[in-house]
C-alpha positions as a LaTeX table, in Angstrom:
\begin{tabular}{lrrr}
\hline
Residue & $x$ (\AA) & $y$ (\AA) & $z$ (\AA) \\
\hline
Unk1 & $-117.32$ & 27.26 & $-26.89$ \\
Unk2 & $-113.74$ & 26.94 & $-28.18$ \\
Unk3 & $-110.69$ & 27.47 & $-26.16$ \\
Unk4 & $-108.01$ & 29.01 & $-27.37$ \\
Unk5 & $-104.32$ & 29.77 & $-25.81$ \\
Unk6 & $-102.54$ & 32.72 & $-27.12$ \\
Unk7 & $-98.71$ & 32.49 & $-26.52$ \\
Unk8 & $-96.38$ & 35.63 & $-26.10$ \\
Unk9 & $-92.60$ & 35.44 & $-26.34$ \\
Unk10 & $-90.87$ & 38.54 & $-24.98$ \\
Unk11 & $-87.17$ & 38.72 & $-26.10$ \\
Unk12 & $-85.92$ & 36.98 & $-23.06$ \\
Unk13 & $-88.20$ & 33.79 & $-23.39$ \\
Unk14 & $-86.77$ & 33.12 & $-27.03$ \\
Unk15 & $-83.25$ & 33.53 & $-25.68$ \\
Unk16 & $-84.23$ & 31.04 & $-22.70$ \\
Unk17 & $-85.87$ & 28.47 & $-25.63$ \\
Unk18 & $-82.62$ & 28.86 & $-27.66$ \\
Unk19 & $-80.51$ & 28.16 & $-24.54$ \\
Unk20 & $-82.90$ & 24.48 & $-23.90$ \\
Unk21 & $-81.98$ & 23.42 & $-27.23$ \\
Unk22 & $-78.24$ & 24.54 & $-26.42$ \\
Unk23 & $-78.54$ & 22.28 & $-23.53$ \\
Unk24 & $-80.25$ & 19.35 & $-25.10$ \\
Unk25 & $-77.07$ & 19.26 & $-28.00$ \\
Unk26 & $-75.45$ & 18.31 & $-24.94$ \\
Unk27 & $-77.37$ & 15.09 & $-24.89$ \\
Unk28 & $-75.69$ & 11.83 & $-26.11$ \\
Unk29 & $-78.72$ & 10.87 & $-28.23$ \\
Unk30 & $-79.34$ & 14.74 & $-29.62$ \\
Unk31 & $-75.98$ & 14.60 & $-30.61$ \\
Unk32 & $-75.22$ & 11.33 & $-32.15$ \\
Unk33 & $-77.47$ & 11.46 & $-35.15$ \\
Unk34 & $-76.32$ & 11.57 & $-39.04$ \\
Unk35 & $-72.62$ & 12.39 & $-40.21$ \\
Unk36 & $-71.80$ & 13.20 & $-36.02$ \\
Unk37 & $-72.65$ & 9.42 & $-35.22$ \\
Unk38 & $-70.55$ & 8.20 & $-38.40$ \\
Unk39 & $-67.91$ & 10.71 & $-36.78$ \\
Unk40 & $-67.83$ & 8.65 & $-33.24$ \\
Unk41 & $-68.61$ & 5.46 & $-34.46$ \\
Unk42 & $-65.31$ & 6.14 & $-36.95$ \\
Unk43 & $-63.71$ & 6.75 & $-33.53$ \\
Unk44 & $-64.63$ & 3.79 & $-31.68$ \\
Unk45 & $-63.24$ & 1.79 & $-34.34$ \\
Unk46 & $-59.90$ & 3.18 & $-34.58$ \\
Unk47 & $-59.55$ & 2.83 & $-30.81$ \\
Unk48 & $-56.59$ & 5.31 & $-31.10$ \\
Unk49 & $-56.27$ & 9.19 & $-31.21$ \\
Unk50 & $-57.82$ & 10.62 & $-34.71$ \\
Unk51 & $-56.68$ & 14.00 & $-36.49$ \\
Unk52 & $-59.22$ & 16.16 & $-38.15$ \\
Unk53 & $-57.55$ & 15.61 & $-41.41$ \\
Unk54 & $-57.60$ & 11.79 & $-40.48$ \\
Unk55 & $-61.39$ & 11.79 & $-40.10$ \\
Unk56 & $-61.57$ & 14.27 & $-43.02$ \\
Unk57 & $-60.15$ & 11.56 & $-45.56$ \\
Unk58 & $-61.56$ & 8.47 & $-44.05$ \\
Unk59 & $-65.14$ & 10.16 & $-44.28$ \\
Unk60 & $-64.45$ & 11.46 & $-47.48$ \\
Unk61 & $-65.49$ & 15.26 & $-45.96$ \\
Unk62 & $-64.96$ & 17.96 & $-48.66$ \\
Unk63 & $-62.80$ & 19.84 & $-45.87$ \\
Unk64 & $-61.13$ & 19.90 & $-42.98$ \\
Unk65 & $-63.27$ & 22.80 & $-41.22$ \\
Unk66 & $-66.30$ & 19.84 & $-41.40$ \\
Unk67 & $-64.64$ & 17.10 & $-39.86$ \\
Unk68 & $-63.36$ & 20.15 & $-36.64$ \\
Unk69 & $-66.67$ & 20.99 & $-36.55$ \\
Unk70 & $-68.15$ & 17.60 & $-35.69$ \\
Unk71 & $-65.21$ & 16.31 & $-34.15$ \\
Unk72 & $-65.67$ & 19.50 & $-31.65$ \\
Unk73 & $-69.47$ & 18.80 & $-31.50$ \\
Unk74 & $-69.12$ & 15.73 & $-29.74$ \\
Unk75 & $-66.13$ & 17.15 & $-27.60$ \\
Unk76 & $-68.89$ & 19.44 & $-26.22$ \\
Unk77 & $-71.14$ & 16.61 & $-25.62$ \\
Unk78 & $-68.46$ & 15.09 & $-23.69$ \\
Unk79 & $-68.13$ & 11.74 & $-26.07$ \\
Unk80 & $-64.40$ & 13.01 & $-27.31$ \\
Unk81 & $-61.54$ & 14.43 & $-25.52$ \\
Unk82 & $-58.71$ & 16.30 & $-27.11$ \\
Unk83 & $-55.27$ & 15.13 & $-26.24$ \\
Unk84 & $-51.86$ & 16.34 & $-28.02$ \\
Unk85 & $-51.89$ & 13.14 & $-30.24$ \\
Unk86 & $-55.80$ & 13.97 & $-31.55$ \\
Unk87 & $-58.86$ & 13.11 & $-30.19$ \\
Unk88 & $-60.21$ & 9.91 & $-28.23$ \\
Unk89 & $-62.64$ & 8.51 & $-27.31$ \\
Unk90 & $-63.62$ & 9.52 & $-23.76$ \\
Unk91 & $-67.18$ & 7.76 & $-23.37$ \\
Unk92 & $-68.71$ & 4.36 & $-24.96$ \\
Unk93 & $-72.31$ & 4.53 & $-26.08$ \\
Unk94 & $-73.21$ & 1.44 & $-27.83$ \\
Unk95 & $-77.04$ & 1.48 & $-28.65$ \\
Unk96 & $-77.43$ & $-2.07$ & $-30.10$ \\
Unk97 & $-73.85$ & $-2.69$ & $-30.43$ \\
Unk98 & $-71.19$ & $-4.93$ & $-28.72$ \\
Unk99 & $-67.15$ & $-3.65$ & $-29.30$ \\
Unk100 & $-65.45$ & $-6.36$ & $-30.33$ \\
Unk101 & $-61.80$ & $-5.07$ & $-30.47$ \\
Unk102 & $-62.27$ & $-2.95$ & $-33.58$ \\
Unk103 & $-65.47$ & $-4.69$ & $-34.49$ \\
Unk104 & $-69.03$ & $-3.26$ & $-33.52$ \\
Unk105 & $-71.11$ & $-6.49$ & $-33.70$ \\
Unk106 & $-75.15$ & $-6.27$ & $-33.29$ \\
Unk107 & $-75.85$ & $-7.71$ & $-29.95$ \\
Unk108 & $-78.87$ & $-9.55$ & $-31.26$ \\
Unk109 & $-76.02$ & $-11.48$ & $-33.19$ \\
Unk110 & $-75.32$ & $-13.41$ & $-29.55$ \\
Unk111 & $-78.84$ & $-14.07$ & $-29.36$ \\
Unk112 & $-79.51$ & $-15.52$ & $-32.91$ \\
Unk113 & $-76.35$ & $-17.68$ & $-31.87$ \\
Unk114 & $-77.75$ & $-18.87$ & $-29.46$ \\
Unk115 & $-81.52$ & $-19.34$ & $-30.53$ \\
Unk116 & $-79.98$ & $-20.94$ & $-33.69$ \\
Unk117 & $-77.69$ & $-23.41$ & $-31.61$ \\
Unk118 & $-80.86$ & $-24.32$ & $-29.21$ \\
Unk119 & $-82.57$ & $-25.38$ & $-32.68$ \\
Unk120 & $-79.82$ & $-27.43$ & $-33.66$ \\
Unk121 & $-79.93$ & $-29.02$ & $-30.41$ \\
Unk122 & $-83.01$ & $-29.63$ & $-30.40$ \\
Unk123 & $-83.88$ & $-31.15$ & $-33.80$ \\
Unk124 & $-80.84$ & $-33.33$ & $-33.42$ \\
Unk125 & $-79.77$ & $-34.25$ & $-29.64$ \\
Unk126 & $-83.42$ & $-34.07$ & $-28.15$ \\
Unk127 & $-85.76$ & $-35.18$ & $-31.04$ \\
Unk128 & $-88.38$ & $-37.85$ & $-29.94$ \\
Unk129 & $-89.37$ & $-41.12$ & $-31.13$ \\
Unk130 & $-92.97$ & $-39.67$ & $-31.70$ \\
Unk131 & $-93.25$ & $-36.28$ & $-32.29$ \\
Unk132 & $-95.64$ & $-34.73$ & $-29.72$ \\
Unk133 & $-97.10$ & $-31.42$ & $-29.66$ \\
Unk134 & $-95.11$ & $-29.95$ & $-26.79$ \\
Unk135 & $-91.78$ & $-30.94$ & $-29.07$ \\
Unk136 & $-92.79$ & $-29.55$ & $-32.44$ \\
Unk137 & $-93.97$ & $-26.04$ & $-30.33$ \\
Unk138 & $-90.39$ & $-25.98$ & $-28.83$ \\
Unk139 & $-88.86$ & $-26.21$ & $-31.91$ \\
Unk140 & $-91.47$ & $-23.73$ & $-34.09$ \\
Unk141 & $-90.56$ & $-21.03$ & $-30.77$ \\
Unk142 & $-86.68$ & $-21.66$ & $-30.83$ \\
Unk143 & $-87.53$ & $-20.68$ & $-35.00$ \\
Unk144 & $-88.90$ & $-18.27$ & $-34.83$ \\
Unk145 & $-86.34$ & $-16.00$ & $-32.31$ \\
Unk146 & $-83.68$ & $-17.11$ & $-34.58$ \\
Unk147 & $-85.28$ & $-15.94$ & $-37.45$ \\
Unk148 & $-86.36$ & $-12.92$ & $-35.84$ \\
Unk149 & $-82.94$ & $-11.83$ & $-34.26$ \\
Unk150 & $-81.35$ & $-12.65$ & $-37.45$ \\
Unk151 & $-83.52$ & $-10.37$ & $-38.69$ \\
Unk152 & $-82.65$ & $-7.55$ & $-36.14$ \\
Unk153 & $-79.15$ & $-8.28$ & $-36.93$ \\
Unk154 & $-78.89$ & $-7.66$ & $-40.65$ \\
Unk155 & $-81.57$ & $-4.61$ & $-40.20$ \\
Unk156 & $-79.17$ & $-2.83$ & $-37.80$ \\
Unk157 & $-75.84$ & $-4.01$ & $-39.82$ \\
Unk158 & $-76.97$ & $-2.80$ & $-43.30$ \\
Unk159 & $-78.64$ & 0.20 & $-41.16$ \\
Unk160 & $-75.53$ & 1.33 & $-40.05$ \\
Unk161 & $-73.51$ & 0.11 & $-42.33$ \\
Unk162 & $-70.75$ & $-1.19$ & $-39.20$ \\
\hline
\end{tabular}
C-alpha cells in the first residue's frame, strides 16, 4: 500500500510561504550570495562611505538603479547603513576571511604560516643524527597541513577573487 500526502494551499498559506522567504532575505548568508556579496565585500574594502554611482563604476554595473538595488538589499539585511556621506558598513561578516586594513586575507593563510614555519623548524633546528620513525612522521604531518592550508588558501583567494 502506497502513501500518499496531498497538499492544499488556500490563498493565505501562499502569502504566509512568500512572507518566510521575505524573512529568510533577511538572513546574512541568504543575502550575501553572487553580485550582493561582491557589493559588501567592495564595502569592506573601502572602509569608508560608498555612493551608488561609486559602487556602480567600480563594479562595472550597467546602471545606477542596480548598484541602489543591492546596495538597499543589504541595508535591509542590516549589513549597510545609510548615512549623508553614502553607505557603511554597519556589520562585519567574514566567512573565511581576516580584514587586514583594506586587505581580506584567507585565514588559513596564518595557518599555512605557521605549519610551513614548524617544517622549517623542524628539518633544520630539530633534525636528528639518525632519522627515526617518530621524526620523519613529524615532519610528513607538519607537510602535509601546509600543503593542505595552502591549498585552502589559493582555493578561497582565486574563489573570490579578494
Amino acid at each position: 500500500m502506497y502513501n500518499c500526502t496531498i497538499v492544499l494551499y488556500t490563498a493565505n498559506q501562499k502569502y504566509d510561504q512568500k512572507d518566510v522567504v521575505m524573512k529568510n532575505m533577511n538572513n546574512e548568508d541568504a543575502v550575501l550570495v553572487g553580485t550582493t556579496l561582491k557589493v559588501y565585500r567592495y564595502a569592506l574594502k573601502k572602509g569608508k562611505p560608498i555612493g551608488i554611482r561609486e559602487v556602480q563604476r567600480a563594479l562595472k554595473f550597467s546602471s545606477p538603479t542596480l548598484s541602489s538595488y543591492h546596495l538597499s538589499k543589504l541595508e535591509r539585511a542590516g549589513l549597510l547603513r545609510q548615512t549623508n556621506e553614502g553607505y557603511v558598513v554597519d556589520k562585519v561578516i567574514l566567512r573565511n576571511l581576516v580584514r587586514l586594513r583594506r586587505l581580506l586575507v584567507p585565514r588559513y593563510l596564518f595557518y599555512s604560516l605557521f605549519f610551513a614555519t614548524a617544517t622549517f623548524i623542524e628539518l633544520f633546528f630539530f633534525k636528528p643524527s639518525v632519522l627515526t620513525r617518530e621524526y620523519v612522521f613529524a615532519v610528513a604531518v607538519s607537510v602535509a597541513a601546509t600543503l593542505s592550508y595552502s591549498y585552502e588558501t589559493a582555493r578561497i583567494w582565486l574563489k573570490n577573487r579578494i
